[in-house]
LORO-614432 format. One record per residue (C-alpha): x, z negated, y negated; residue number from 1; residue in three letters; chain. Coordinates in nm, 3 decimals, m for minus. Layout:
N
ATOM        c1        c3        c2     n   res   chain
ATOM         X         Z         Y   NUM   ALA       A
...
***
This chain:
76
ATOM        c1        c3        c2     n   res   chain
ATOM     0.176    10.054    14.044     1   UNK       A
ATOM     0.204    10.273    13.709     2   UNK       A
ATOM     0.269    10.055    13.396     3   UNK       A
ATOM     0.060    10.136    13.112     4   UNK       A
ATOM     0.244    10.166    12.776     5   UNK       A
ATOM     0.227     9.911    12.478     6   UNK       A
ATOM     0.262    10.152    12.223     7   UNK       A
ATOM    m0.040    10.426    12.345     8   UNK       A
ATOM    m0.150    10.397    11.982     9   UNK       A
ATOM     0.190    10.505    11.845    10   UNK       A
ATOM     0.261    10.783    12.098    11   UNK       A
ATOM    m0.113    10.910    12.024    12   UNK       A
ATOM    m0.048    10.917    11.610    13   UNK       A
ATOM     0.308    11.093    11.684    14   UNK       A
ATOM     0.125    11.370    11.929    15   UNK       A
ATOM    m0.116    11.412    11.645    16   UNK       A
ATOM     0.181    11.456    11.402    17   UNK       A
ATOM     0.381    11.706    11.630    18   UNK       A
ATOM     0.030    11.889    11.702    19   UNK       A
ATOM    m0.062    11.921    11.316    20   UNK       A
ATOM     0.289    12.017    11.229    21   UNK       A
ATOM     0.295    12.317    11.460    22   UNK       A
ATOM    m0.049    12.386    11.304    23   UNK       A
ATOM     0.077    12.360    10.968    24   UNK       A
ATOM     0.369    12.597    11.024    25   UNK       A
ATOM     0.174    12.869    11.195    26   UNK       A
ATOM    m0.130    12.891    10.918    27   UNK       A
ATOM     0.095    12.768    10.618    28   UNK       A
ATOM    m0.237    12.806    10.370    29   UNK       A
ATOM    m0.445    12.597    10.587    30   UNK       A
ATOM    m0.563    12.295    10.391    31   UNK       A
ATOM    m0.733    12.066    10.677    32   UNK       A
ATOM    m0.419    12.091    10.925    33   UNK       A
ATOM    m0.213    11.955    10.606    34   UNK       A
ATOM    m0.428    11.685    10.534    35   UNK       A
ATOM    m0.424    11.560    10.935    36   UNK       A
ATOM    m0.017    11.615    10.924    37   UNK       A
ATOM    m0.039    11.393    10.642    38   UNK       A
ATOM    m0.250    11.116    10.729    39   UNK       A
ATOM    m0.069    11.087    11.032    40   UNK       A
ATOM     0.218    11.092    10.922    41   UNK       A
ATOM     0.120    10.786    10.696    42   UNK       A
ATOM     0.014    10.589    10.971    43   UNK       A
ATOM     0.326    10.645    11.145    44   UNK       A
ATOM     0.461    10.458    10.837    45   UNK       A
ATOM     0.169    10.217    10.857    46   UNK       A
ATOM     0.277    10.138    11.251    47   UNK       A
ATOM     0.665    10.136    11.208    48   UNK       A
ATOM     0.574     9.873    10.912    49   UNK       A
ATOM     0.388     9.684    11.097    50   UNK       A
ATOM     0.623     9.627    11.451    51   UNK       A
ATOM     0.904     9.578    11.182    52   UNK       A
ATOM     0.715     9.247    11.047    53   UNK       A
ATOM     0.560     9.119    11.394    54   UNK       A
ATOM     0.939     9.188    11.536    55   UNK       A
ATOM     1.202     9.066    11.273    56   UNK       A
ATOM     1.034     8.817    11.051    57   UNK       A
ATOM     1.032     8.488    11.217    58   UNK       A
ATOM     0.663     8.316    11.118    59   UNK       A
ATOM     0.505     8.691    11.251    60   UNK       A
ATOM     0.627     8.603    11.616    61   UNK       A
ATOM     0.470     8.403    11.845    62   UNK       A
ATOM     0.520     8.082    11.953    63   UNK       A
ATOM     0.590     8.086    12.289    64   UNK       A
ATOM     0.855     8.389    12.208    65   UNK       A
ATOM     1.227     8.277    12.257    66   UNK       A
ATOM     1.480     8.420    12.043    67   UNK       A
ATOM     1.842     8.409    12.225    68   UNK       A
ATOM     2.090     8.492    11.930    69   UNK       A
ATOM     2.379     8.710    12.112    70   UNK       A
ATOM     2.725     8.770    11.927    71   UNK       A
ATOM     2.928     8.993    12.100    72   UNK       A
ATOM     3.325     8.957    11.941    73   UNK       A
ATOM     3.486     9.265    12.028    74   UNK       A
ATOM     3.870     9.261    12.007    75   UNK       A
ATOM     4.069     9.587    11.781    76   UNK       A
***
């Protein structure tokens, strides 16, 4: 069975971004594919932000989450 994706939102706001920037650099004076190029691009920002806090700051995670704190010594 196919496994659906957790991040469909993300990949849909970076197609967007790819989209409007091939838009913007084939009609340079076109206003409206700027403006979509840079929304999106802001909430690429907005997303990245946000899996940064749920993922590295410690009250953001869920309780029945498990960190397991690997240190890997590696000899010169």
């Amino acid at each position: 069975m196919k496994r659906k994706s957790k991040h469909w939102l993300l990949q849909l706001i970076v197609f967007v971004s790819v989209m409007a920037g091939l838009a913007a650099t084939c009609c340079q004076n076109s206003s409206p594919t700027t403006l979509v190029l840079s929304i999106s691009v802001v909430f690429q920002g907005c997303c990245f932000t946000n899996m940064g806090f749920l993922l590295w700051v410690l009250r953001f995670v869920p309780k029945c989450c498990v960190f397991c704190y690997v240190f890997k010594v590696v000899g010169l």
